[in-house]
C-alpha positions as semicolon CSV with decimal commas, in nm:
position;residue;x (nm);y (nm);z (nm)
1;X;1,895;0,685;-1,598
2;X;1,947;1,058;-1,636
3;X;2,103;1,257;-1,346
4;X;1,792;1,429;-1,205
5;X;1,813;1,497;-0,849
6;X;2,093;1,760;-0,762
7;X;2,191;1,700;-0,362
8;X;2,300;1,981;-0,154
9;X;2,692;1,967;-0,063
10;X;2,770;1,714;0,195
11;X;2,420;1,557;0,129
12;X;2,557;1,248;-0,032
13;X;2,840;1,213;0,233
14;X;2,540;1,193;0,474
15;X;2,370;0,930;0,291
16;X;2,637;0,710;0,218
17;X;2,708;0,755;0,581
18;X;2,366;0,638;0,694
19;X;2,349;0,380;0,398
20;X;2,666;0,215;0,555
21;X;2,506;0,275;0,943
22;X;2,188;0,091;0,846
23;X;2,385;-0,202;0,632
24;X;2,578;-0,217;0,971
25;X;2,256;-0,205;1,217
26;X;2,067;-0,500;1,003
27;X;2,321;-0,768;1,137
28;X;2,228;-0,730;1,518
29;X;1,827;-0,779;1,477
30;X;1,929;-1,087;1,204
31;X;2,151;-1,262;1,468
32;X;1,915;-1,227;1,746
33;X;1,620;-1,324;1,501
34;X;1,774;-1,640;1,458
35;X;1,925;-1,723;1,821
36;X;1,595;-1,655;1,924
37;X;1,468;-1,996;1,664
38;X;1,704;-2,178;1,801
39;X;1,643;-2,116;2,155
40;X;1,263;-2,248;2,081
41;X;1,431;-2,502;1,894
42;X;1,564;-2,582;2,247
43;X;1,291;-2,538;2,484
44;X;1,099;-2,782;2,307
45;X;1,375;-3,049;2,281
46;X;1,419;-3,071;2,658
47;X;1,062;-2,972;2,727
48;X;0,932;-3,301;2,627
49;X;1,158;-3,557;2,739
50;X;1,077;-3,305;3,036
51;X;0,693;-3,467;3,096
52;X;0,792;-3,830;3,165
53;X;0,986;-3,687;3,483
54;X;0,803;-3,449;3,608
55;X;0,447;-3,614;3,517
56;X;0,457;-3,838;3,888
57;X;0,451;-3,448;4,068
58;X;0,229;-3,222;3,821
59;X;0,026;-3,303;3,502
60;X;0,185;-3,399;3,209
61;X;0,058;-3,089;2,955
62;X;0,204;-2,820;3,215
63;X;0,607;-2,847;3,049
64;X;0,433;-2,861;2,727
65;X;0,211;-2,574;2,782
66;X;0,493;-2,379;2,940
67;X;0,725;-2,463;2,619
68;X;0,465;-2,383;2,391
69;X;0,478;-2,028;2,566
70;X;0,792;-1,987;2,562
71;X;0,818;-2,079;2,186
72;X;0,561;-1,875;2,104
73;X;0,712;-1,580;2,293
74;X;1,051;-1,606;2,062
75;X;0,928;-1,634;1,787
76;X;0,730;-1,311;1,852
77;X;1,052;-1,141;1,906
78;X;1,201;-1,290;1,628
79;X;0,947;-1,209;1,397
80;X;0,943;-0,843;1,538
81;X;1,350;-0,842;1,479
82;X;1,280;-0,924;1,082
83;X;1,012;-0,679;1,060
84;X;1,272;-0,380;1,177
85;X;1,507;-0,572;0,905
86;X;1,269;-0,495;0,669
87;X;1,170;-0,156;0,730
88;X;1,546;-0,082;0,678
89;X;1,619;-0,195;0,410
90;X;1,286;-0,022;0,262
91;X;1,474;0,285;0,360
92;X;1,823;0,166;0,213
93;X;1,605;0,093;-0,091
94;X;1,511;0,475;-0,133
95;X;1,880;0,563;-0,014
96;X;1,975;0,375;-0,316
97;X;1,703;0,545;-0,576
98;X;1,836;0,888;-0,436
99;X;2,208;0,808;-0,502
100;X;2,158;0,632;-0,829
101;X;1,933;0,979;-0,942
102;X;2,237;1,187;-0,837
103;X;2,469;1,030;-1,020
104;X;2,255;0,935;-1,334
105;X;2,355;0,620;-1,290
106;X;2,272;0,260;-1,101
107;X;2,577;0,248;-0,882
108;X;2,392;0,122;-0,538
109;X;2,123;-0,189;-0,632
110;X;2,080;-0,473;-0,365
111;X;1,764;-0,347;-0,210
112;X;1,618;-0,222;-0,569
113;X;1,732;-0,609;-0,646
114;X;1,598;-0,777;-0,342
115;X;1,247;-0,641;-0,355
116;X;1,222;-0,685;-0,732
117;X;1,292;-1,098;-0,707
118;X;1,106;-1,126;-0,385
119;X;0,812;-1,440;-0,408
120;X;0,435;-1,341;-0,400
121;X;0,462;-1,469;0,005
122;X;0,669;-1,148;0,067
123;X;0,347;-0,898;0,015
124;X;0,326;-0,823;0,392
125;X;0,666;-0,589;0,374
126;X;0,607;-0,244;0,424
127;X;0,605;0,052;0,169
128;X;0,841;0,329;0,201
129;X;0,726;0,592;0,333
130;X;0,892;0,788;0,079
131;X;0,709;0,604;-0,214
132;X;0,460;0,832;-0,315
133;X;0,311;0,514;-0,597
134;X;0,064;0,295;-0,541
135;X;0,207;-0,008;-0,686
136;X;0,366;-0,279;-0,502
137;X;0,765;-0,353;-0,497
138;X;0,931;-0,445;-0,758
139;X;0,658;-0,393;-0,988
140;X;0,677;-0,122;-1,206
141;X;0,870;0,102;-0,998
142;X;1,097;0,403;-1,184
């Protein structure tokens, strides 16, 4: 890799400053992603020992409906959560391209790394915005 992209001073400073911010701002949508699992995991466990005791005063299917809401509804959010995960770290991948070019060298790679071993299931992640190719991650890419 040749050193092809000459930054303006303080530009890298900036970037590594953001890179860092956006490694840091990943871990809050993860945890809540997977809180928000377990909370469903929850709803449903006491949701259905739920209908034996409440079944004498209301149907039966109205905790189970209710749970099934409710699980829907956080898994919604959670799904949302790892969507924003992956839209950073689509833009920490081209943070990492742009570093590597101005130093000639591969010094930043988990993103490139990530998206290159990700399974065939993973097609729904977004391109950069920056990527002016049309081929997918991982395949081909400079």
């Amino acid at each position: 890799m040749e050193r092809q992209e000459e930054l303006p001073k303080g530009a890298l400073d900036v970037m590594l400053k953001e890179y860092e911010r956006l490694k840091d701002e990943i871990k809050e949508p993860l945890k809540i992603a997977f809180s928000h699992v377990a909370y469903a995991g929850g709803i449903v466990a006491f949701a259905l020992p739920a209908t034996k005791k409440v079944s004498e005063s209301i149907p039966y299917y109205i905790p189970i409906v209710l749970a099934g809401i409710a699980v829907a509804f956080l898994i919604g959010v959670s799904l949302l959560n790892l969507r924003w995960v992956q839209h950073c770290g689509i833009y920490l991948k081209t943070l990492e391209k742009r570093i590597n070019l101005h130093f000639g060298t591969e010094i930043l790679g988990w993103e490139s790394y990530a998206a290159d071993i990700q399974t065939k299931l993973c097609y729904f992640i977004p391109k950069s915005p920056f990527d002016k190719s049309t081929k997918q991650h991982g395949k081909g890419e400079d």
